[in-house]
C-alpha positions as CSV (number, residue, x, y, z in Angstrom):
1,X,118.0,-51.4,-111.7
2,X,117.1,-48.7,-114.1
3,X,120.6,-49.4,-115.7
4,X,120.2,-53.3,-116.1
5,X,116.9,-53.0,-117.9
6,X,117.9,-50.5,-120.0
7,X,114.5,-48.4,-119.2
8,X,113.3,-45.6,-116.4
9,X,111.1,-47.9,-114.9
10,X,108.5,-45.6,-113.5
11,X,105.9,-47.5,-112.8
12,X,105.2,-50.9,-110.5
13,X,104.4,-53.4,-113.5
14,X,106.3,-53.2,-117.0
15,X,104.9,-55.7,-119.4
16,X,107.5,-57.3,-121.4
17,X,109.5,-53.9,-122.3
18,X,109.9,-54.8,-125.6
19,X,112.0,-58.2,-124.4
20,X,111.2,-61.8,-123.5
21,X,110.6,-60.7,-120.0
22,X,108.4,-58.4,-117.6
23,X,109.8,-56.3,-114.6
24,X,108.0,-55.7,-112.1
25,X,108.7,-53.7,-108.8
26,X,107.1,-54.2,-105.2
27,X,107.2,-53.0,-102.0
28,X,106.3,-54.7,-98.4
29,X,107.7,-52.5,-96.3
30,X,105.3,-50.6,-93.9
31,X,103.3,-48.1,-96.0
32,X,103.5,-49.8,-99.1
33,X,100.6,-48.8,-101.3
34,X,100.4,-52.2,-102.3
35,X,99.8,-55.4,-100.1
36,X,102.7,-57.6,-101.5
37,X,103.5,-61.0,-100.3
38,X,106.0,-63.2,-100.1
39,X,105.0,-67.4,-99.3
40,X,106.8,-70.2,-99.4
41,X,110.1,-68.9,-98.4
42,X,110.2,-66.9,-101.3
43,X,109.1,-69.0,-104.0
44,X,106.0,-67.7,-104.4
45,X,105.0,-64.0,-104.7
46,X,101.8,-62.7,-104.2
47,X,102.0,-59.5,-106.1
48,X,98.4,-56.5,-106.4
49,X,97.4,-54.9,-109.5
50,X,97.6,-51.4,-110.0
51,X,95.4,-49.2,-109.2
52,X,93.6,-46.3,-111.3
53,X,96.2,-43.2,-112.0
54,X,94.9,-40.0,-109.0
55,X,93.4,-37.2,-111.0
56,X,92.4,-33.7,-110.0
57,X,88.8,-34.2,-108.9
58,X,88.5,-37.9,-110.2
59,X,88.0,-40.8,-107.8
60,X,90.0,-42.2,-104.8
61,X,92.0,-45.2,-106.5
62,X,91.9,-47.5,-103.8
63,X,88.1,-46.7,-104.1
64,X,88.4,-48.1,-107.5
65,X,88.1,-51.5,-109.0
66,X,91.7,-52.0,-111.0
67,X,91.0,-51.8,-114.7
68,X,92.2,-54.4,-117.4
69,X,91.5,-51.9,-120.2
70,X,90.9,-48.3,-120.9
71,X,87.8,-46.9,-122.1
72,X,89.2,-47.3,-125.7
73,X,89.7,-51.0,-124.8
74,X,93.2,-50.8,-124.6
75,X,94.8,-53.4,-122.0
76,X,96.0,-51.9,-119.4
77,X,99.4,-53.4,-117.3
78,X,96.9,-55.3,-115.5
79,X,94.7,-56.7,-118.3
80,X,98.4,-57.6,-120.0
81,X,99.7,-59.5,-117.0
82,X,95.7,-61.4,-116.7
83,X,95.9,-62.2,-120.4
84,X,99.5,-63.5,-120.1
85,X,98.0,-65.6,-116.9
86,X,94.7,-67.1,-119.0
87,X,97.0,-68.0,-121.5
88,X,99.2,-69.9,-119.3
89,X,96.3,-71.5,-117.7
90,X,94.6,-72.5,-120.7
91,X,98.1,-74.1,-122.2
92,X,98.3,-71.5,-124.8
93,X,101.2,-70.0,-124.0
94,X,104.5,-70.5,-121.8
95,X,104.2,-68.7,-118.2
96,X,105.2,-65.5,-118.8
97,X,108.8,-64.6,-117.1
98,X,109.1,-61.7,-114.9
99,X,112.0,-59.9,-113.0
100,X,110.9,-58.9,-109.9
101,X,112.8,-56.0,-107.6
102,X,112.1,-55.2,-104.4
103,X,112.0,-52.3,-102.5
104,X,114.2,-51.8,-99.5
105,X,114.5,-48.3,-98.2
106,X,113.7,-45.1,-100.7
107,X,115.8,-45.4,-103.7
108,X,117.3,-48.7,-103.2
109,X,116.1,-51.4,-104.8
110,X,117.1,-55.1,-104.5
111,X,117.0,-57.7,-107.3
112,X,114.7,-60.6,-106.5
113,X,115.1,-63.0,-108.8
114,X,113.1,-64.4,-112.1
115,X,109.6,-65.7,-111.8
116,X,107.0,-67.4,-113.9
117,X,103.4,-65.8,-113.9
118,X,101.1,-68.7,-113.1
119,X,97.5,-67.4,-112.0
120,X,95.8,-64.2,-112.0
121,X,92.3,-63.3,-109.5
122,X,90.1,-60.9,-108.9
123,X,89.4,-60.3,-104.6
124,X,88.0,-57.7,-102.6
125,X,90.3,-54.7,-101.7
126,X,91.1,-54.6,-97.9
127,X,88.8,-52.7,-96.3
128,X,87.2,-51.0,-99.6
129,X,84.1,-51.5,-101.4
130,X,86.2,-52.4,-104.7
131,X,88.0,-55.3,-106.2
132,X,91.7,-56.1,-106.6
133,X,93.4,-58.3,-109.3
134,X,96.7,-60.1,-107.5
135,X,99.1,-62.5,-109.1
136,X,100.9,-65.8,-108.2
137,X,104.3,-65.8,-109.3
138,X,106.3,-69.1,-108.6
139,X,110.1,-69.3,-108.9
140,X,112.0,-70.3,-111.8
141,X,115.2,-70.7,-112.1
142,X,117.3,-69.7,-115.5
């Protein structure tokens, strides 16, 4: 995986990576951090932000809304991928194309396929007091 994209993808979501193209990895197996979906018989992905990075002493991050920018203002992955959503949505831009992996027992990975980014929403976290950004990616074929 790491090989193909020509970067150490350490991290869930990967904003275009200096291509044409986002990666982004996910996870539903039992554990996950994340609550992932697949719909549609895998046409549609239903794919959660990140969360805040866990500091020494700082706050729980699924206590934590997801942040679209840093305190500098700086978009975050998420505020990249809910920019690249709006602009979709308000026809300003193309649906931005991501390659999505999935996780299938630690340290495999398997190729999912390409999808378009069509929608981006704010909900509240599962069981939390804070809110989660999601995304709606829809299949599209190359």
């Amino acid at each position: 995986m790491c090989k193909a994209e020509g970067a150490a993808l350490q991290r869930g979501m990967n904003f275009r990576l200096g291509r044409s193209y986002s990666v982004i990895l996910m996870s539903r197996r039992p554990g996950a951090p994340y609550a992932d979906q697949v719909e549609k018989d895998g046409k549609v992905l239903i794919y959660e932000g990140h969360d805040v990075a866990r500091t020494r002493g700082g706050p729980n991050p699924k206590s934590s809304d997801q942040l679209l920018a840093t305190l500098s203002g700086k978009l975050t992955q998420n505020g990249l991928f809910v920019e690249a959503a709006r602009k979709f949505i308000e026809g300003q831009a193309p649906g931005e194309l991501v390659r999505v992996y999935e996780k299938i027992k630690a340290g495999i990975w398997a190729y999912a396929g390409v999808f378009k980014l069509v929608d981006a929403w704010e909900e509240p976290a599962a069981g939390e007091e804070c809110s989660s950004l999601s995304w709606n990616l829809s299949s599209h074929q190359t």
